[in-house]
N, CA, C and O atoms as a GROMACS GRO file, in nm:
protein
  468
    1UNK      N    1   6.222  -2.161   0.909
    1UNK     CA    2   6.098  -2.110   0.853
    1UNK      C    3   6.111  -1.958   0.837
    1UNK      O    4   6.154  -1.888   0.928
    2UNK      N    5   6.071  -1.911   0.718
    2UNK     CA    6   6.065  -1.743   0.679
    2UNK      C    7   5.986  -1.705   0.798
    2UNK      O    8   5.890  -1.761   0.851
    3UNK      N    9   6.042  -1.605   0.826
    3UNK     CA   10   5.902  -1.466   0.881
    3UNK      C   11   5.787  -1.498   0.825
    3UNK      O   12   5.776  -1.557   0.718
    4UNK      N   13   5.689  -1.456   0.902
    4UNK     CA   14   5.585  -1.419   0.844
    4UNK      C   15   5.585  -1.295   0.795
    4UNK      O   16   5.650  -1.201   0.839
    5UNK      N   17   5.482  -1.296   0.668
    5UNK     CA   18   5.480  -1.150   0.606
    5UNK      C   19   5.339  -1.134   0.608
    5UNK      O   20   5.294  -1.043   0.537
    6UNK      N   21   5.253  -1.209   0.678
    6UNK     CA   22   5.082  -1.178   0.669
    6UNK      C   23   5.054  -1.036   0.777
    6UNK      O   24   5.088  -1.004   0.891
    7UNK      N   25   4.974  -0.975   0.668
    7UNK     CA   26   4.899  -0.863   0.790
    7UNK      C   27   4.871  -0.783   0.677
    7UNK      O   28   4.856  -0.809   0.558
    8UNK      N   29   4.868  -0.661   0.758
    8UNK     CA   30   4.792  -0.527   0.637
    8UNK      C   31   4.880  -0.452   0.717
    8UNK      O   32   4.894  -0.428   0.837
    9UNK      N   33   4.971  -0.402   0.536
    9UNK     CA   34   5.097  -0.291   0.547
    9UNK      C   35   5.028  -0.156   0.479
    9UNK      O   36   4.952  -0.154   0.382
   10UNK      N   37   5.068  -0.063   0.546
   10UNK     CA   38   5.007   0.073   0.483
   10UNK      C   39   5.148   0.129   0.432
   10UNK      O   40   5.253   0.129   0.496
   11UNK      N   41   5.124   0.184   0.284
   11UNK     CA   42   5.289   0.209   0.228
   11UNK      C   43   5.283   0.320   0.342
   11UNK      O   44   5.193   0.376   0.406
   12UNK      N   45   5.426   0.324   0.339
   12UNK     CA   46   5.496   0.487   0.419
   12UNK      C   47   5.546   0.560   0.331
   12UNK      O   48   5.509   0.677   0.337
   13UNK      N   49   5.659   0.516   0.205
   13UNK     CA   50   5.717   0.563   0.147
   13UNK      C   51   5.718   0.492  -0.016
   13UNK      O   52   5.668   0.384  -0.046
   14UNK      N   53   5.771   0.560  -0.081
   14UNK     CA   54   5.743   0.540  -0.215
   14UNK      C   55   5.854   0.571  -0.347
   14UNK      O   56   5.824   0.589  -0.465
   15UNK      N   57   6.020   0.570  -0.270
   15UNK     CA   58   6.134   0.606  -0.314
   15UNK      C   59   6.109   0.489  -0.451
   15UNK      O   60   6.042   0.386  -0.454
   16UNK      N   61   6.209   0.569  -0.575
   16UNK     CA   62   6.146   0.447  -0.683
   16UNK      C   63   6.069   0.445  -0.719
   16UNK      O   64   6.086   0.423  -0.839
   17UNK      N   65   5.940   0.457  -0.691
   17UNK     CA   66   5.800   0.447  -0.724
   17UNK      C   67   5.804   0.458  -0.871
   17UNK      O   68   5.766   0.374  -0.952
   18UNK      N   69   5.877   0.619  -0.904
   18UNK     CA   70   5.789   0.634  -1.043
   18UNK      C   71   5.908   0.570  -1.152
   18UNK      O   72   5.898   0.534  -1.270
   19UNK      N   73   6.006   0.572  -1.070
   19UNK     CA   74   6.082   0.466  -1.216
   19UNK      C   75   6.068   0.343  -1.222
   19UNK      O   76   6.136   0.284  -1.306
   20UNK      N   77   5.977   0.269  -1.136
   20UNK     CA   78   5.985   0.173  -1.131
   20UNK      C   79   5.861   0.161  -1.213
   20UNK      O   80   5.868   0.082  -1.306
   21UNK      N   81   5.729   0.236  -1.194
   21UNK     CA   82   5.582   0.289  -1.283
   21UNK      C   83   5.670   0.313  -1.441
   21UNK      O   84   5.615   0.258  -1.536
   22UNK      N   85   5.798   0.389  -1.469
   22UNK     CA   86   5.851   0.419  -1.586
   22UNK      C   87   5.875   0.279  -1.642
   22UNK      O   88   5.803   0.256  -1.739
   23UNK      N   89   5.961   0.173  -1.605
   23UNK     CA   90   5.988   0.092  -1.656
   23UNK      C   91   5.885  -0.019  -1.672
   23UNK      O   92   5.915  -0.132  -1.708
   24UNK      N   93   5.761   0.022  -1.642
   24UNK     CA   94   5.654  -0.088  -1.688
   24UNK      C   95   5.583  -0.010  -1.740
   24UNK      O   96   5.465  -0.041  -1.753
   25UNK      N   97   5.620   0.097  -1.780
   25UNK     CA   98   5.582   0.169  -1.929
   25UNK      C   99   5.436   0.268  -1.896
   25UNK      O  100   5.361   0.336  -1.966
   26UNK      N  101   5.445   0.232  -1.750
   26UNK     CA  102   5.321   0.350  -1.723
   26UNK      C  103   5.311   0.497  -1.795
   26UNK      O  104   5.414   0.562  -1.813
   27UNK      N  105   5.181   0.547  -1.836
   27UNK     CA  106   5.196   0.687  -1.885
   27UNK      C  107   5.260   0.802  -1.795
   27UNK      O  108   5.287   0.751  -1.687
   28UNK      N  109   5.282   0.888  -1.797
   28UNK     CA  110   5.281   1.006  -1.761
   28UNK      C  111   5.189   1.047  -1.644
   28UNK      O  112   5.221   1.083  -1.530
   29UNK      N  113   5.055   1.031  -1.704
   29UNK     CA  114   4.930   1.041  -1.609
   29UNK      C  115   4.880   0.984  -1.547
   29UNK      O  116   4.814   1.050  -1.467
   30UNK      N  117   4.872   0.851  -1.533
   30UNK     CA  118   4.873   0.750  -1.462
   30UNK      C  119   4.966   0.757  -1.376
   30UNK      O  120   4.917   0.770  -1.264
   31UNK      N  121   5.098   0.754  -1.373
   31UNK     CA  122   5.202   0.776  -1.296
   31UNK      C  123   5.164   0.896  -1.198
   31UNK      O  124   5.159   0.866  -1.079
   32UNK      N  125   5.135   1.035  -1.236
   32UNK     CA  126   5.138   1.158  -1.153
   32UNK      C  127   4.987   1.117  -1.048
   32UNK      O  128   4.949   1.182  -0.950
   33UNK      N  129   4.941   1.028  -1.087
   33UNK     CA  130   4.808   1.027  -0.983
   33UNK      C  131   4.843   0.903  -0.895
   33UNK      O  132   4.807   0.904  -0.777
   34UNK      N  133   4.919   0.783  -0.952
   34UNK     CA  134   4.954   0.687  -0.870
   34UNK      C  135   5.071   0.741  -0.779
   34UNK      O  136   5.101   0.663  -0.689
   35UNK      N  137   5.136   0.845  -0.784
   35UNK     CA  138   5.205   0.895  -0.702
   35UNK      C  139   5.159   0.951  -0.576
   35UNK      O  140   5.218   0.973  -0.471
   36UNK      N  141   5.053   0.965  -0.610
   36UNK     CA  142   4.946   1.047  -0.506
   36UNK      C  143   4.867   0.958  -0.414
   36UNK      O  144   4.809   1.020  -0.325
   37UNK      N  145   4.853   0.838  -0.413
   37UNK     CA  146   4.781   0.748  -0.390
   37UNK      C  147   4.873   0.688  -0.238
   37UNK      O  148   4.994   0.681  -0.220
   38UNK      N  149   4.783   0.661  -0.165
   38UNK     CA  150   4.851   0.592  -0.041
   38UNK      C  151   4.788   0.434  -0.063
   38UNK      O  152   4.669   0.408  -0.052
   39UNK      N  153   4.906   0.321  -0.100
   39UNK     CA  154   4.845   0.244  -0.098
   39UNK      C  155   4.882   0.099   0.050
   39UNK      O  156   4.957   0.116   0.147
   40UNK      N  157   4.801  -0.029   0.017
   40UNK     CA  158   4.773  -0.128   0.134
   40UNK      C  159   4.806  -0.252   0.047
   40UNK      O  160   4.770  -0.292  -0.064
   41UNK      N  161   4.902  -0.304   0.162
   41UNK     CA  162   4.901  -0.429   0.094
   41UNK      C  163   4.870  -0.513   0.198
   41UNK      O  164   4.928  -0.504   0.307
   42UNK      N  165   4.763  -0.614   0.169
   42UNK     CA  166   4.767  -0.734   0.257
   42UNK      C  167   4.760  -0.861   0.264
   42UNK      O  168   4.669  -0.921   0.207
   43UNK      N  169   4.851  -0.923   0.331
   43UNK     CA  170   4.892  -1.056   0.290
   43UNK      C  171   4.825  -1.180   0.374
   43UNK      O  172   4.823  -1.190   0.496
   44UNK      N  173   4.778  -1.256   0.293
   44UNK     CA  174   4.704  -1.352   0.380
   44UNK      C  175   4.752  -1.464   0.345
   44UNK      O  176   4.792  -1.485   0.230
   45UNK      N  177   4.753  -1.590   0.479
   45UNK     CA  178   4.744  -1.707   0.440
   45UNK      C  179   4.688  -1.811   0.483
   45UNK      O  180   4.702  -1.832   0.603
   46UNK      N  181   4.608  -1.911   0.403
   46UNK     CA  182   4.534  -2.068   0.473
   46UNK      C  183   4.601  -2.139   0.434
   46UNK      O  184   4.627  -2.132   0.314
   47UNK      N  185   4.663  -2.243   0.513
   47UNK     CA  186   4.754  -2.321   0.475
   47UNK      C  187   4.793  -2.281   0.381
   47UNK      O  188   4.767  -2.165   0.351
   48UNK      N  189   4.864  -2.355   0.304
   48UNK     CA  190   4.971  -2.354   0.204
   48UNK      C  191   4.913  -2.263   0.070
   48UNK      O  192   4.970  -2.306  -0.030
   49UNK      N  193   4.816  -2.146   0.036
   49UNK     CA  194   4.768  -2.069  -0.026
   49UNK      C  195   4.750  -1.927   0.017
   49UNK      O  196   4.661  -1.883   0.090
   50UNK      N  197   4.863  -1.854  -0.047
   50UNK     CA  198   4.847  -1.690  -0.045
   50UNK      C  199   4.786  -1.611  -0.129
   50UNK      O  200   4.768  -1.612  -0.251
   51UNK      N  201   4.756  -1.538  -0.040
   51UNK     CA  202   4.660  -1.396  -0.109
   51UNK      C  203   4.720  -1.277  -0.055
   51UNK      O  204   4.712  -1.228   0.058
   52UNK      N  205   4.780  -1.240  -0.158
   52UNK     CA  206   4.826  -1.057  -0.160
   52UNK      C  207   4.767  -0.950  -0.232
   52UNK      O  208   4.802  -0.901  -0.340
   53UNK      N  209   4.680  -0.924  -0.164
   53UNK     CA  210   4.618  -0.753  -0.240
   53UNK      C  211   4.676  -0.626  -0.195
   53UNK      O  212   4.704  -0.591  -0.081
   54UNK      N  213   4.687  -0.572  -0.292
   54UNK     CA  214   4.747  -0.446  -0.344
   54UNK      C  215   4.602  -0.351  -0.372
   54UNK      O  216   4.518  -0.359  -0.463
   55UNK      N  217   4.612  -0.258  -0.252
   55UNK     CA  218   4.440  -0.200  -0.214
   55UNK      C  219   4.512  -0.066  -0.281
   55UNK      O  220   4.635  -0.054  -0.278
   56UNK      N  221   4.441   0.015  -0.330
   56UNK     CA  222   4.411   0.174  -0.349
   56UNK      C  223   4.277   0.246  -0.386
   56UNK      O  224   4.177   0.190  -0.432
   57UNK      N  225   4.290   0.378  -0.359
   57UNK     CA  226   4.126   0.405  -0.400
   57UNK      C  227   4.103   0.424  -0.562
   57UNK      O  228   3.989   0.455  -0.594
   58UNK      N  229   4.222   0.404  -0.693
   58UNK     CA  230   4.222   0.421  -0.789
   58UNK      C  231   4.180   0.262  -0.853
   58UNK      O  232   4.078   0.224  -0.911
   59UNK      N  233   4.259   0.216  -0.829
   59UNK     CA  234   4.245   0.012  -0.829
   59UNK      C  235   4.320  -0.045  -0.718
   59UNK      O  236   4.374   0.012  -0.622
   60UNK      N  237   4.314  -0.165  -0.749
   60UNK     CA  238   4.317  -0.278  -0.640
   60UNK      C  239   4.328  -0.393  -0.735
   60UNK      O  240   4.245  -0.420  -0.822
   61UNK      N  241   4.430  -0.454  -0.713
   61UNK     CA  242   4.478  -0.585  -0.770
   61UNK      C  243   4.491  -0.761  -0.653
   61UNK      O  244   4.544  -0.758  -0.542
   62UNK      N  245   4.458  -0.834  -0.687
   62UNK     CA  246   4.451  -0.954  -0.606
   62UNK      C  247   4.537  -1.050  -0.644
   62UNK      O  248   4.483  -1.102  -0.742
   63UNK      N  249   4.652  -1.111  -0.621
   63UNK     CA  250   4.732  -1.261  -0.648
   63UNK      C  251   4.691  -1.334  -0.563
   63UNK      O  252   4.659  -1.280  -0.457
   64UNK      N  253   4.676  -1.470  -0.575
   64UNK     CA  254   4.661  -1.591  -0.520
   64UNK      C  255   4.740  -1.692  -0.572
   64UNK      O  256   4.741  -1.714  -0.693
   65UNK      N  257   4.819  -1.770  -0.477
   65UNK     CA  258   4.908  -1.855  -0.544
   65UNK      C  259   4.982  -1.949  -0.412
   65UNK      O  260   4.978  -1.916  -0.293
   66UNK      N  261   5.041  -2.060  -0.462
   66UNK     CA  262   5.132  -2.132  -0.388
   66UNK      C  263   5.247  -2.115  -0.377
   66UNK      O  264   5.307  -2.113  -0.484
   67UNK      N  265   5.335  -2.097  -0.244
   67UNK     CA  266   5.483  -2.111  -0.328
   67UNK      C  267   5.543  -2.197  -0.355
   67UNK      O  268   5.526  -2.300  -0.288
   68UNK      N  269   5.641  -2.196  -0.465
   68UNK     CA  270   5.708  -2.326  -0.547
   68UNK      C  271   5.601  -2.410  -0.638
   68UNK      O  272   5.616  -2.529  -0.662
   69UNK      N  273   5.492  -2.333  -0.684
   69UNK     CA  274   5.355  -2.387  -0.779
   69UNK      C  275   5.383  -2.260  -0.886
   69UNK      O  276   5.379  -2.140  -0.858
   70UNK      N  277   5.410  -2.317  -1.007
   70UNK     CA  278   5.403  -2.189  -1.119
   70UNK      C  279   5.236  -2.173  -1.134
   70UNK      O  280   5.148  -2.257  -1.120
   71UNK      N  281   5.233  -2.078  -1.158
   71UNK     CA  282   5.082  -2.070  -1.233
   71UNK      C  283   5.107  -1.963  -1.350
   71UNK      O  284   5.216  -1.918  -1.384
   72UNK      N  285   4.945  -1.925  -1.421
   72UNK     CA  286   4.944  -1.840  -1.501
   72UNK      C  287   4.874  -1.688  -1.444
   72UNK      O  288   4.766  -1.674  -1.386
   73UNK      N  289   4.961  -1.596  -1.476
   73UNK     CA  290   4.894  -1.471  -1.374
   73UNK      C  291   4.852  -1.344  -1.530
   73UNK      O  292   4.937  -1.326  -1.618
   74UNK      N  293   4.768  -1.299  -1.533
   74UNK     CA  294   4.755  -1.134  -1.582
   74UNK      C  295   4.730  -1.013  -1.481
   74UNK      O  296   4.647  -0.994  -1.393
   75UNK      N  297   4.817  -0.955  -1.522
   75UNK     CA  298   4.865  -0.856  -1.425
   75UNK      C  299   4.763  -0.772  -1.445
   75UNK      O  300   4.818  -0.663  -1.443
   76UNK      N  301   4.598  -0.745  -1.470
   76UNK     CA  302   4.539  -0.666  -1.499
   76UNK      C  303   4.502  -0.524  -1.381
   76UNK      O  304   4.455  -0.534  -1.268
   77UNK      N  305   4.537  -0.411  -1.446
   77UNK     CA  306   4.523  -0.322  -1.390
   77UNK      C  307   4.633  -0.257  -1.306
   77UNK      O  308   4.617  -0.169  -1.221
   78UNK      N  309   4.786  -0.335  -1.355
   78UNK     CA  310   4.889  -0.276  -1.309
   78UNK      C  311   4.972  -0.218  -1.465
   78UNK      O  312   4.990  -0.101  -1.499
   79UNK      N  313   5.018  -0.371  -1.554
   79UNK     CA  314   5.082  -0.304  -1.644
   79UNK      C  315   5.027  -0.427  -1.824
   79UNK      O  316   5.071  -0.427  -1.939
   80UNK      N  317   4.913  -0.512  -1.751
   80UNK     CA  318   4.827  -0.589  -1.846
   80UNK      C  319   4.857  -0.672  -1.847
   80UNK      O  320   4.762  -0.742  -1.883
   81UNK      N  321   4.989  -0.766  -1.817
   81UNK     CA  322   5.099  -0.868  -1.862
   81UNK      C  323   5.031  -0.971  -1.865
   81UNK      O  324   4.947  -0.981  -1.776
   82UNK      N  325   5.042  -1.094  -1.980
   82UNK     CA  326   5.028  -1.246  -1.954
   82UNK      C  327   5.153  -1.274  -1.959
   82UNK      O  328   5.238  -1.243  -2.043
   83UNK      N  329   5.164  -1.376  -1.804
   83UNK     CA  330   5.299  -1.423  -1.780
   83UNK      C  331   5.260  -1.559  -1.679
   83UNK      O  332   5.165  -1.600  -1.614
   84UNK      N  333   5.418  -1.604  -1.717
   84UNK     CA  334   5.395  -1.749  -1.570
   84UNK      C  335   5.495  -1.672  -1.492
   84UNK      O  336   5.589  -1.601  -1.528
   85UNK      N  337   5.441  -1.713  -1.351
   85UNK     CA  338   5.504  -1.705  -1.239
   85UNK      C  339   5.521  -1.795  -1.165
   85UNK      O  340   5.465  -1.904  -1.176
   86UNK      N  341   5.602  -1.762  -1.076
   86UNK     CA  342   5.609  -1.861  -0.944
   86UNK      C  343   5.691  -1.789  -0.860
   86UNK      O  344   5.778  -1.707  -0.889
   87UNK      N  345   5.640  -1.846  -0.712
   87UNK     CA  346   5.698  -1.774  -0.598
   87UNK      C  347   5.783  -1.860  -0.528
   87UNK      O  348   5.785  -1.982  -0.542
   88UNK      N  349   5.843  -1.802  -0.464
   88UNK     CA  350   5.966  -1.892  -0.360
   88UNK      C  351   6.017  -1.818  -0.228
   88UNK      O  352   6.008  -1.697  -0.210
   89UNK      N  353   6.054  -1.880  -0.167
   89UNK     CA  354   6.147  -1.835  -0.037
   89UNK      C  355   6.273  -1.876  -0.092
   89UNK      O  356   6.319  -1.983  -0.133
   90UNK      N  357   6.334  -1.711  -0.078
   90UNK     CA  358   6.455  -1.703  -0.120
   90UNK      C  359   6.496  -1.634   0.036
   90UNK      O  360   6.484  -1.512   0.045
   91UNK      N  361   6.546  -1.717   0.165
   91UNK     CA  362   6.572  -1.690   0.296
   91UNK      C  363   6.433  -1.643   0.337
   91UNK      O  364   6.331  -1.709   0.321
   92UNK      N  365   6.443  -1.493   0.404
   92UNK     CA  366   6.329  -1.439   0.427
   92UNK      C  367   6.249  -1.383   0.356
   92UNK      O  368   6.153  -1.322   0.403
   93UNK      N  369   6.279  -1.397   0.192
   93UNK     CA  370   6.255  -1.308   0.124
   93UNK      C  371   6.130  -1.400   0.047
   93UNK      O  372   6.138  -1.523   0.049
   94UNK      N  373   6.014  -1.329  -0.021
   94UNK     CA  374   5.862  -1.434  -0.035
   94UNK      C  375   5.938  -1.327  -0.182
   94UNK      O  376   5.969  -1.208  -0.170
   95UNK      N  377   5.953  -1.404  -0.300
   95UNK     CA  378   6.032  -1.344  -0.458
   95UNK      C  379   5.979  -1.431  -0.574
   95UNK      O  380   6.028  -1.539  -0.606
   96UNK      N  381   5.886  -1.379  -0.626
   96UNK     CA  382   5.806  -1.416  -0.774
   96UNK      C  383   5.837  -1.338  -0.875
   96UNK      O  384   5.805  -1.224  -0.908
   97UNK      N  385   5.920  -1.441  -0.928
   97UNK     CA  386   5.952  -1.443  -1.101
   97UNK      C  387   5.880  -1.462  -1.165
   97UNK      O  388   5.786  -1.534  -1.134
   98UNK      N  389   5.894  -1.403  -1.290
   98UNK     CA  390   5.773  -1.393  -1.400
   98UNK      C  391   5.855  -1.430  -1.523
   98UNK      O  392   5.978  -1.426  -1.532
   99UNK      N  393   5.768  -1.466  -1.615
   99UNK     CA  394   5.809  -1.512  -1.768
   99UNK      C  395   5.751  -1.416  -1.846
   99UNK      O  396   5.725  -1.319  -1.774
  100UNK      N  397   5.720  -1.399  -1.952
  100UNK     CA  398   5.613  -1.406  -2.053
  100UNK      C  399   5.696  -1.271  -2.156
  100UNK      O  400   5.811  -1.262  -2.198
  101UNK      N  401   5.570  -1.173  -2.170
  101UNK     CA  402   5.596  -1.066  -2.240
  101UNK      C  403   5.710  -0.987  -2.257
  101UNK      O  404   5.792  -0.956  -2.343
  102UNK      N  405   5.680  -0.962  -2.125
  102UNK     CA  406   5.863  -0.871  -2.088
  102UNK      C  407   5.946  -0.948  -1.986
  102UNK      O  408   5.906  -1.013  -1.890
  103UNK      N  409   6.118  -0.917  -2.045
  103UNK     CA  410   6.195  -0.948  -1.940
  103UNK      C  411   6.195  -0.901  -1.828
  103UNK      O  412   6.142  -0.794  -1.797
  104UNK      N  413   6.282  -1.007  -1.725
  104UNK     CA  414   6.322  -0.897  -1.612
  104UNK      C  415   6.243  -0.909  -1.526
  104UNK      O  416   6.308  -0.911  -1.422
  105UNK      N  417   6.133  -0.920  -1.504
  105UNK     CA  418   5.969  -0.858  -1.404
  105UNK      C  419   5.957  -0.973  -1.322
  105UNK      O  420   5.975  -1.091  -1.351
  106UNK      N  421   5.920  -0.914  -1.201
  106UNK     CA  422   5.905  -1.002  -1.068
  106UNK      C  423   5.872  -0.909  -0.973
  106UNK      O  424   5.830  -0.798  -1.005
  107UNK      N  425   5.887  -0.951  -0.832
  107UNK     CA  426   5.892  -0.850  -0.713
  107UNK      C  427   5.921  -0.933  -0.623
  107UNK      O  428   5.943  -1.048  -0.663
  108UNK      N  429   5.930  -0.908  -0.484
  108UNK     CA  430   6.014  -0.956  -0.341
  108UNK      C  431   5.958  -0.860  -0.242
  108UNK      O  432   5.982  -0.740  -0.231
  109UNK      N  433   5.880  -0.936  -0.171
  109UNK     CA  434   5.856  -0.879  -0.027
  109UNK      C  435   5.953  -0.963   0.111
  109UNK      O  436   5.998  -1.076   0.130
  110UNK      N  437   5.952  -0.861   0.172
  110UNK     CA  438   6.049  -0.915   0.327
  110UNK      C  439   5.988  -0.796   0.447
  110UNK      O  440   5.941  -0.683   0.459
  111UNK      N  441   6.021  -0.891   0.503
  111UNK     CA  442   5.971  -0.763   0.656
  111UNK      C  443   6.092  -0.754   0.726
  111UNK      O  444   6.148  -0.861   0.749
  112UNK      N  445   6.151  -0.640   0.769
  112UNK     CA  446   6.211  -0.579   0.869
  112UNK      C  447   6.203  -0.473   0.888
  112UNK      O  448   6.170  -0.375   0.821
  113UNK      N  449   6.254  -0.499   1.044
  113UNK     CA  450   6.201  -0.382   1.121
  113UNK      C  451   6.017  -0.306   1.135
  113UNK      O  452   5.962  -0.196   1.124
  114UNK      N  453   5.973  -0.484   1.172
  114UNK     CA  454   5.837  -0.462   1.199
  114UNK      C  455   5.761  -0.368   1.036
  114UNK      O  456   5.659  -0.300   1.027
  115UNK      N  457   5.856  -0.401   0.943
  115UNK     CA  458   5.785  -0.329   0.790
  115UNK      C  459   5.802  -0.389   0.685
  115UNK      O  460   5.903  -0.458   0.671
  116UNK      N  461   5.722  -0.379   0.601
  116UNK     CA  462   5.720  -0.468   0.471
  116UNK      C  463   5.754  -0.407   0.351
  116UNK      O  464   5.684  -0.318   0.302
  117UNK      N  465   5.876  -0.458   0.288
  117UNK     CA  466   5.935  -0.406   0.199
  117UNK      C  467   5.922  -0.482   0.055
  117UNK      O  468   5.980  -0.436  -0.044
   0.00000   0.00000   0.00000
């Protein structure tokens, strides 16, 4: 069985950040203020249904989903996307792939060292 990854992570660090904001085509300005931003992620789960929010005082985004259940997600208020996803345990790693608009796009959380990456 994976780690658990439920709790409330406060970012520490933010290496990447803005190329990673670059390659989902964030502006300029948007970028220089989301840089500034300390954000929270927290992961919840009831049985077999997760909820990961992505807290800041600018926005705040919510996923809910199963893993190994595709669904349909819009990424509103990060970079707009209509896409299918689905999540998986890839070892310890909780890793949702995406379809749709743009290639490439997903993300992967894991915890070590008592931190969520």
């Amino acid at each position: 069985m994976p780690d658990s990854i439920c709790g409330t992570w406060d970012m520490i660090s933010n290496v990447n950040f803005d190329g990673y904001m670059t390659a989902l085509g964030v502006s300029p300005t948007m970028r220089k203020i989301a840089l500034k931003l300390k954000h929270r992620k927290v992961v919840e789960q009831t049985g077999d249904v997760y909820v990961v929010k992505t807290l800041s005082s600018l926005r705040s985004y919510t996923l809910t989903f199963r893993v190994d259940e595709e669904f349909l997600e819009f990424t509103k208020g990060l970079d707009d996307r209509h896409c299918k996803s689905l999540v998986t345990w890839e070892g310890n790693r909780l890793v949702c792939t995406q379809q749709g608009e743009k290639k490439n796009r997903g993300w992967a959380h894991w915890t070590e060292d008592n931190k969520l990456y």
